[in-house]
C-alpha positions as CSV (number, residue, x, y, z in Angstrom):
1,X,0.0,0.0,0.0
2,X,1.5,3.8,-0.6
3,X,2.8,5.0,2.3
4,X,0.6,8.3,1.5
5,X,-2.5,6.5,1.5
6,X,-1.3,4.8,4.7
7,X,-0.5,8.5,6.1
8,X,-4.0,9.8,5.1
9,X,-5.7,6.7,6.9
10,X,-3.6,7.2,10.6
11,X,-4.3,10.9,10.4
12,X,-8.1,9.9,9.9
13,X,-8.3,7.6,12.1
14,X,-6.5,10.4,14.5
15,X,-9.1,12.4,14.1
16,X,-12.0,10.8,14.2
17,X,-10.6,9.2,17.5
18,X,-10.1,12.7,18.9
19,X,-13.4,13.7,17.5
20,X,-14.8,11.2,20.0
21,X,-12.6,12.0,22.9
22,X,-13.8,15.5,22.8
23,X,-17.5,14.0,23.0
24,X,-17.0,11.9,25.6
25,X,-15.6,14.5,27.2
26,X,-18.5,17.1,26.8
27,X,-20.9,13.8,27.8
28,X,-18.7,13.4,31.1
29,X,-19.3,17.5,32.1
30,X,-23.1,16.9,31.3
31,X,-23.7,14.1,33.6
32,X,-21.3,15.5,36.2
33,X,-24.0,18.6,36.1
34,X,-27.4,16.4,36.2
35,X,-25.5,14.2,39.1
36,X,-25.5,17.4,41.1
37,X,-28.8,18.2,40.8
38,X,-31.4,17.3,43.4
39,X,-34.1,14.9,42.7
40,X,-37.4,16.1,42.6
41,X,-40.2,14.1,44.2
42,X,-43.4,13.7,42.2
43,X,-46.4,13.8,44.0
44,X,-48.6,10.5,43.2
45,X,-51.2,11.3,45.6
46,X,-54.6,11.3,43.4
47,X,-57.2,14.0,44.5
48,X,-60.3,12.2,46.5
49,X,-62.5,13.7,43.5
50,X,-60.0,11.8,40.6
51,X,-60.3,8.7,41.9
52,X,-62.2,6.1,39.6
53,X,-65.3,4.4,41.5
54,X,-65.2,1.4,42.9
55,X,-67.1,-1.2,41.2
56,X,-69.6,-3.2,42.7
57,X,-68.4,-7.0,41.3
């Protein structure tokens, strides 16, 4: 194989593997900033008037 061609490969492959290091990285920094956010309870509680009657089986 021409060394060129050989050359244009690594410095592709280079790339695209530093392409992907830098979204990792950017992934890592967005889940370090949802870990520190607090968890927010959701309220499950239905309303007296929402609840569906009971049937009579």
């Amino acid at each position: 194989m021409d060394d060129r061609v050989t050359n244009h490969n690594c410095e592709k492959n280079s790339s695209d593997l530093l392409e992907i290091a830098a979204q990792l990285a950017a992934l890592a920094e967005d889940i370090k900033t949802l870990a520190a956010m607090p968890i927010e309870q959701i309220s499950t509680l239905i309303a007296p008037s929402d609840r569906p009657e009971a049937s009579s089986e």
